[in-house]
C-alpha positions as a Markdown table, in Angstrom:
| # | Residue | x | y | z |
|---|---|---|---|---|
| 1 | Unk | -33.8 | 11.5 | 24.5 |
| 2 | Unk | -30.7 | 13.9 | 24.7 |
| 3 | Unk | -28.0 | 12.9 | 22.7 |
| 4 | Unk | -24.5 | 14.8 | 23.3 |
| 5 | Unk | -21.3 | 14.7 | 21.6 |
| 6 | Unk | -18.4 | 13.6 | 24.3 |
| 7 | Unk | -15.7 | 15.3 | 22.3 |
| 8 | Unk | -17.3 | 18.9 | 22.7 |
| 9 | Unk | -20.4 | 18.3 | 25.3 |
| 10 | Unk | -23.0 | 20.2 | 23.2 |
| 11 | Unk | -26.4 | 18.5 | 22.8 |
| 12 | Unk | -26.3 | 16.9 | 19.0 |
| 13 | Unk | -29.3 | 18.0 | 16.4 |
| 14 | Unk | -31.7 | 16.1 | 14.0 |
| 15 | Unk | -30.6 | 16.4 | 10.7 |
| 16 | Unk | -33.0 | 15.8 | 7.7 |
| 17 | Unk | -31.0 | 12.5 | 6.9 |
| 18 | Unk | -31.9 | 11.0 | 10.4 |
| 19 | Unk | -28.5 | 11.5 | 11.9 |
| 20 | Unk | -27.4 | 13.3 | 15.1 |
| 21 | Unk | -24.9 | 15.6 | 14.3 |
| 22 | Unk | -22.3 | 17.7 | 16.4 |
| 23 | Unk | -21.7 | 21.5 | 14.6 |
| 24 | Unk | -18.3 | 22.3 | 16.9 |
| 25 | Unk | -16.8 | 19.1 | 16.0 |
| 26 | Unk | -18.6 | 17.4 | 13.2 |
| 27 | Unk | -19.7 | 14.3 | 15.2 |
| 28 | Unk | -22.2 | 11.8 | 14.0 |
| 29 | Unk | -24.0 | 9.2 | 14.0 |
| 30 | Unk | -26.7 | 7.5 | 12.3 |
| 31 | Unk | -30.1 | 7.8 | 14.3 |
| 32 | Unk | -30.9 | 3.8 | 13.5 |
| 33 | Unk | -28.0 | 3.0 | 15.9 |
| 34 | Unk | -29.2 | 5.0 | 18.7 |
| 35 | Unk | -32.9 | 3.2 | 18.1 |
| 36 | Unk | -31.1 | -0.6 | 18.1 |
| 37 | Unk | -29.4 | 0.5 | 20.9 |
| 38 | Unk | -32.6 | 1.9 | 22.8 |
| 39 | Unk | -34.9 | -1.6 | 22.3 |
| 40 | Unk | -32.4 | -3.7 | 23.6 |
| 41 | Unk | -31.9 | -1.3 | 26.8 |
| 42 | Unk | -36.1 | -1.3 | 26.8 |
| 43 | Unk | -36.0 | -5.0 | 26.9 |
| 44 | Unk | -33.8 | -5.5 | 29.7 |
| 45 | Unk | -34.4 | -2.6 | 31.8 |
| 46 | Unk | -37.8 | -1.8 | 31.3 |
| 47 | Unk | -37.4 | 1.8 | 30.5 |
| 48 | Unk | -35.7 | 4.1 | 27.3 |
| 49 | Unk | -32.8 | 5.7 | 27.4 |
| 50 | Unk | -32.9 | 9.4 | 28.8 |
| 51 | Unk | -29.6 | 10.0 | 27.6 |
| 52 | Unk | -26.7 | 9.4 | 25.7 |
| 53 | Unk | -23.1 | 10.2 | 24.7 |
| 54 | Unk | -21.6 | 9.7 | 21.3 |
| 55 | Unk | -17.9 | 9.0 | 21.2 |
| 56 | Unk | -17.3 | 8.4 | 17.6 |
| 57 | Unk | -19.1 | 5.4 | 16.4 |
| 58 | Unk | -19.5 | 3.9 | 20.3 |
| 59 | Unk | -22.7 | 5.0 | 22.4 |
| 60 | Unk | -22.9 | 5.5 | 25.6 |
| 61 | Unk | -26.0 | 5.3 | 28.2 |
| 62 | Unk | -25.7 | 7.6 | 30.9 |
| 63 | Unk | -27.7 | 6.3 | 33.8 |
């Protein structure tokens, strides 16, 4: 899944504390989120998400 920071647009990184993290702008966000977030699109669209955008704590799907 590609995960990019909307502040800044850069593709967010792993870090070792299972967060995505944003080096321009310091943008996080707790990789658990992302995977709540991913079952309950699985469940009603049959299919993970490809991508998303992180604007602060709020996730969004690009389709």
């Amino acid at each position: 899944m590609k995960v990019t920071c909307d502040t800044c647009r850069c593709d967010m990184k792993i870090t070792s504390s299972y967060r995505y993290f944003c080096q321009e702008c310091k943008n996080e966000i707790e990789m658990a989120h992302i995977q709540e977030m991913n079952a309950k699109y699985r469940e009603e669209n049959k299919k993970n998400i490809e991508w998303a955008k992180i604007r602060g704590d709020e996730i969004i799907i690009v389709e």
